[in-house]
N, C-alpha and C positions, 0 to 999 in steps of 0.2 A: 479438549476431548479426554478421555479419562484412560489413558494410554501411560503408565506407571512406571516412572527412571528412577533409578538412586545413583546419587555419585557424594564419593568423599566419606568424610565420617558424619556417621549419625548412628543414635542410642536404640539397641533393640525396642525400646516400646517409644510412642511420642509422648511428648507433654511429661518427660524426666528427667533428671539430672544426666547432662551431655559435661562431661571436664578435659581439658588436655591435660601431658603427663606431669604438669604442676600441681593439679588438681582442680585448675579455675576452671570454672563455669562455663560454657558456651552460652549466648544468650539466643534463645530458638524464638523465633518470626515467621508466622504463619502467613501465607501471602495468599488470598481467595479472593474467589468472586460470589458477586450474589448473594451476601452477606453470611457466609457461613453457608449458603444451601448450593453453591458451584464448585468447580476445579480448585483444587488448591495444591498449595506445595508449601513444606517445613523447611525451613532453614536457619542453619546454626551460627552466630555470629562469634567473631572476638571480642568485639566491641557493641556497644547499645543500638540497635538499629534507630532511633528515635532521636540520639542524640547529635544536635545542630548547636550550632553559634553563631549565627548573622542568617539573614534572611531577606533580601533587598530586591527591586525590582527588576527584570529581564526585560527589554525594552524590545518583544519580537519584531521580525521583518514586517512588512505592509501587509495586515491581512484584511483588509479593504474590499468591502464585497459589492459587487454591483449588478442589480435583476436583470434579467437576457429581454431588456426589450428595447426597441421593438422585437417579437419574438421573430426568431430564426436559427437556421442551420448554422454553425461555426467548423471551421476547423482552424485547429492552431498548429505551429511549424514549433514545437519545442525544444529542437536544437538552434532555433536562431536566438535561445535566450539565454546564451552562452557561447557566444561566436569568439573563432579564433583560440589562442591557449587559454586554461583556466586558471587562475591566479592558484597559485599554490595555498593562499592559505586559506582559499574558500572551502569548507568544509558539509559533508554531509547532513549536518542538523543546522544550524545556522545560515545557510545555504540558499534553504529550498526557498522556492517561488511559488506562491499562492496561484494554483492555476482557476478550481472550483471549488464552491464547498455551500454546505446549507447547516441548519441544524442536525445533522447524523453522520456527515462524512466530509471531511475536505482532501483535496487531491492537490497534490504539490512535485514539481520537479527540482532536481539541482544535479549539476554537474561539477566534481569535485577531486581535490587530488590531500586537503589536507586530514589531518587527522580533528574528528569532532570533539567538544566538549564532553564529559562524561553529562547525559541526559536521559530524562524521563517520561514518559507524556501521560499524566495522571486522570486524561479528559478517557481514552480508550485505547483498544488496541491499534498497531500499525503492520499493516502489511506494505512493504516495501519491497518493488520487483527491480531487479538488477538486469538494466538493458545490456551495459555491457561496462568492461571491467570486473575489479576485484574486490574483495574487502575484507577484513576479521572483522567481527563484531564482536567486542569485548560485554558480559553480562554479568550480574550480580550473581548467575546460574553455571558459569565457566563461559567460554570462546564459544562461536561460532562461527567458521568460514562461507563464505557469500561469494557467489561466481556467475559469470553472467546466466542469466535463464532461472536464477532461484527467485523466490518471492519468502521473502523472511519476515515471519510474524509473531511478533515484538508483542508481549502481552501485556495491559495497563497496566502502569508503575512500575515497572522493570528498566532500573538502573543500568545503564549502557551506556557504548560509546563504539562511532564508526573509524576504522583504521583503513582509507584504500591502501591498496598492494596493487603490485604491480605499474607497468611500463606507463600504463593507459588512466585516462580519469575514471571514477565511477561515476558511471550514468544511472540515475534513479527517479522510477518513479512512484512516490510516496501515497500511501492510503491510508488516511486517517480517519480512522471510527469514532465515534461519543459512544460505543458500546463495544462489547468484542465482535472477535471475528471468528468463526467457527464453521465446521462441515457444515453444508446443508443436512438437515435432521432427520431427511429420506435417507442419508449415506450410511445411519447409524443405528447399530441396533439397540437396544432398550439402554444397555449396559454402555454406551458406548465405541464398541469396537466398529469400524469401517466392515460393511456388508460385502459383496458379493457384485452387485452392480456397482460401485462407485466408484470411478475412473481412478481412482488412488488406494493405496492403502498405508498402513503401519509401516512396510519396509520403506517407502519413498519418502518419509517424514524424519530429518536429520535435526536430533538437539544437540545441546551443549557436551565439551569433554567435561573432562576433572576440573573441579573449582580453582581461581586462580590465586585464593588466600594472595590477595595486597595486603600491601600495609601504606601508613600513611597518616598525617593529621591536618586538621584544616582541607579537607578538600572539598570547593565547587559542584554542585549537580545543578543544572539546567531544568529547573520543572515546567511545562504546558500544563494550566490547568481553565477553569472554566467557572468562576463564579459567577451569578448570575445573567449566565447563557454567553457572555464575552468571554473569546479567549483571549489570554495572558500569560506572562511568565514571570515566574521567581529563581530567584540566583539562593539557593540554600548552600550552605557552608556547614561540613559534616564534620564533627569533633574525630572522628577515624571512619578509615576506609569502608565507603559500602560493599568494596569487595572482599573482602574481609571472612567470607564464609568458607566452613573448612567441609560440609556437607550439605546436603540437601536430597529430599525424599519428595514423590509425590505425583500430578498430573497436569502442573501446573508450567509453564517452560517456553523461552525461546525456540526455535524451530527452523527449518528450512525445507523447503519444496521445490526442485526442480520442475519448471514449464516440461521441460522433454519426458518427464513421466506420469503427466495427465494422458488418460490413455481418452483419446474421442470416442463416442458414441455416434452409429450412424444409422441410417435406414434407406428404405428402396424410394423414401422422398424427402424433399427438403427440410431438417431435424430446428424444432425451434432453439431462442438460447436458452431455456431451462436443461439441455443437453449437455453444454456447455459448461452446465456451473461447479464451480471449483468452492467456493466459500461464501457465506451470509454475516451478515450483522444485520443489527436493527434496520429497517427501515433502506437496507440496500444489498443486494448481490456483486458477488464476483465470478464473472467468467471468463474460462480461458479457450481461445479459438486458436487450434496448433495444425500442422500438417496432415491431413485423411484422406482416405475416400470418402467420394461426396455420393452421392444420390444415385441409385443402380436401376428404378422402375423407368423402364422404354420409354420415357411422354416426358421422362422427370425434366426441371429446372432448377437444376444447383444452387443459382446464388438466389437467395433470401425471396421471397415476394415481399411487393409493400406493404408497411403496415405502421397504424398509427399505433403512437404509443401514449396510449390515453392515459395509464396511472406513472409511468416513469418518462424521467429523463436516461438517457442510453449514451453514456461515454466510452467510446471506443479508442484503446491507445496501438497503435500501429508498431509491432516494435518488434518484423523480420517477416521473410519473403514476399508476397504478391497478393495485397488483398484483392481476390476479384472485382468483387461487387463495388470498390472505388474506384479502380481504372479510367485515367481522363482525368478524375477530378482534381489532382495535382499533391493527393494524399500519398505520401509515400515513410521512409521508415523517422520513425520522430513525432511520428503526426499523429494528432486526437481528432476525434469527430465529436463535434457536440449534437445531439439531434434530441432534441427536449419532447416534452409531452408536450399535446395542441395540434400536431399536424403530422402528416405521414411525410414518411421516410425509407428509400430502400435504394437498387442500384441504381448505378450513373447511369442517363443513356447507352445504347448498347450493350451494356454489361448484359441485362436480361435472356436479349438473342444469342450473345457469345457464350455465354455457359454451357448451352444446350451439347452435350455430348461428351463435356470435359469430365472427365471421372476423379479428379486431385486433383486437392488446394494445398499450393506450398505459401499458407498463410501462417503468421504469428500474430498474436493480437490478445491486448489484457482487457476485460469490458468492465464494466460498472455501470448499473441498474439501477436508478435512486428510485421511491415514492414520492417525495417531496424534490420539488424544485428547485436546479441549482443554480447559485450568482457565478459571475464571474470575477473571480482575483485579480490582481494586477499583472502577473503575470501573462492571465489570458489577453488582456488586452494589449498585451508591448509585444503577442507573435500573433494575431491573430490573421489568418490571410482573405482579407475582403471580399471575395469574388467566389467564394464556396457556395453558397448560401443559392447563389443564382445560376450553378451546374449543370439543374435537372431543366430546367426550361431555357439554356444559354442566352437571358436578356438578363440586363439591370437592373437598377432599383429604378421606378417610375415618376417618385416623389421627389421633388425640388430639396425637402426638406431635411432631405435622408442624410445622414453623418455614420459611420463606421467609426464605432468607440477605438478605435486603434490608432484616427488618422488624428487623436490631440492626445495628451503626455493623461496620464491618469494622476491627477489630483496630488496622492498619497503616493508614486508610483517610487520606488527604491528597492534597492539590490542588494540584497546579503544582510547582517543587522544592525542595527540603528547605531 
């Protein structure tokens, strides 16, 4: 969003001679998107941004995908896939656990206490929302502090690295784009700035402080990238620190958003999820479902009516107080809904009639909208809970034949990196 920070030093005009008080050079790195026609930001190095020394393979966790069929409902328990203490040195990017993904977005958890690699994910942006715990995130653009409720978005190719804090692990659940992630485009006016209707603005959007000018030689960066259509990783090895920048100007930046300051949108009847939405990328939405008043017209029905979802798949992650409209069906905090396009979907039994007069939902809840249809990772398949799927009607599966990808070991199935 074209929303303008400067920090550090940098040259009254761009594209001039920047020198520290030796006289040497800065070396300035434009970091854009869209080839020159998007956001960008200047930044001034000590060292050559470009220059590397070794460049060797990253051998990532299982991302092993597998299509939702037979098709059906899922919901997965995603604190069972980290039970018990969390090994200290499992970390926030090496970590995560392939939950879904397709061509446009992958969705990944991890639970974690150590400090991560310095890394970069060159395929797209990441929004990554913090269930709970703490963290710095160290950036090529200065710190950023992450606490539970933020949703921190990590813009492509931004050099970084997660530090938890605190007593507790950080719980995270990770969203990964092949394009960025930006305001819905209704939030925006011409120019950019957040309008007038959209649940957020300029002041609830927290960047980076002052640059952290490291120093260093020979250092690691972790790259995700995406040659044709496979993701992969490279282990690049930087002749001096990427952190290394002593300014930087621009619209281009790490970020943070607290959940608690989405402000809901309501009406006198039950409001769809385009209400809801907090952020886009290509080919998917993000929204966020927080604490409101629900539905005020005398007749109204609060929680959701059914409805199929003919062009998306609808991932729902559970993550604080009481989702209604699940009640019974054993979804509670930790827990995703999978509910794909092909068939309709809405509350559990009773839910429908219990609404009727409730006026507040002390729900939390992060969604994701795709167009295209997602597989399931390995991850989904080692929490998946069996018995979701067959809720709405309380009978089983019919067929002899039937198997739950959960009840045999998945193939590729492994935990943390290779």
């Amino acid at each position: 969003m074209a929303f303008y920070r400067q920090m550090g030093a940098v040259p009254p005009k761009r594209h001039t001679q920047h020198r520290d008080d030796q006289g040497r050079l800065f070396y300035e790195e434009l970091m854009g998107e869209e080839g020159f026609s998007g956001d960008s930001s200047l930044l001034y190095h000590r060292g050559l941004p470009p220059a590397i020394v070794d460049s060797t393979v990253w051998e990532l966790p299982d991302q092993t995908l597998t299509p939702n069929h037979p098709l059906r409902h899922r919901h997965l328990r995603l604190h069972s896939l980290f039970p018990g203490d969390t090994p200290a040195g499992t970390d926030p990017v090496t970590g995560r656990r392939l939950l879904l993904g397709n061509a446009d977005v992958r969705i990944s958890y991890v639970v974690a206490k150590g400090a991560s690699p310095l890394y970069r994910n060159a395929i797209g942006d990441e929004l990554v929302y913090v269930e709970s715990g703490a963290a710095v995130v160290e950036t090529v653009f200065g710190t950023i502090t992450a606490r539970q409720g933020d949703q921190v978005l990590i813009p492509r190719a931004t050099t970084h690295r997660w530090l938890p804090s605190g007593p507790e692990p950080l719980r995270a659940y990770v969203i990964e784009a092949s394009s960025h992630i930006t305001p819905p485009k209704r939030y925006l006016s011409k120019f950019g700035q957040l309008l007038e209707h959209s649940p957020y603005c300029e002041r609830d959007l927290h960047g980076p402080g002052e640059p952290l000018v490291a120093t260093g030689t020979d250092i690691e960066v972790l790259v995700k990238h995406r040659p044709g259509g496979q993701v992969v990783g490279t282990r690049m090895i930087y002749a001096t620190h990427p952190f290394d920048v002593v300014g930087w100007d621009g619209c281009l930046y790490p970020l943070t958003f607290n959940i608690a300051d989405f402000e809901p949108l309501t009406g006198r009847v039950h409001q769809p999820p385009p209400a809801h939405q907090a952020f886009e990328g290509i080919n998917f939405v993000v929204c966020n479902f927080v604490p409101r008043k629900v539905d005020y017209h005398p007749l109204s029905i609060p929680v959701p009516y059914y409805h199929s979802n003919v062009d998306s798949d609808e991932i729902m992650f559970y993550c604080g107080g009481n989702y209604e409209a699940r009640r019974g069906s054993g979804i509670g905090q930790g827990s995703v809904s999978v509910h794909p396009g092909g068939y309709a979907h809405g509350p559990q039994p009773g839910a429908y009639e219990r609404s009727i007069g409730i006026d507040f939902f002390d729900e939390l809840a992060v969604m994701v909208d795709t167009f295209r249809p997602l597989e399931l990772g390995e991850g989904a398949l080692a929490c998946e809970d069996p018995g979701y799927a067959w809720t709405w009607s309380g009978r089983g599966p019919q067929s002899d034949g039937h198997r739950q990808p959960n009840q045999r070991p998945h193939a590729n199935q492994r935990r943390g990196p290779a």
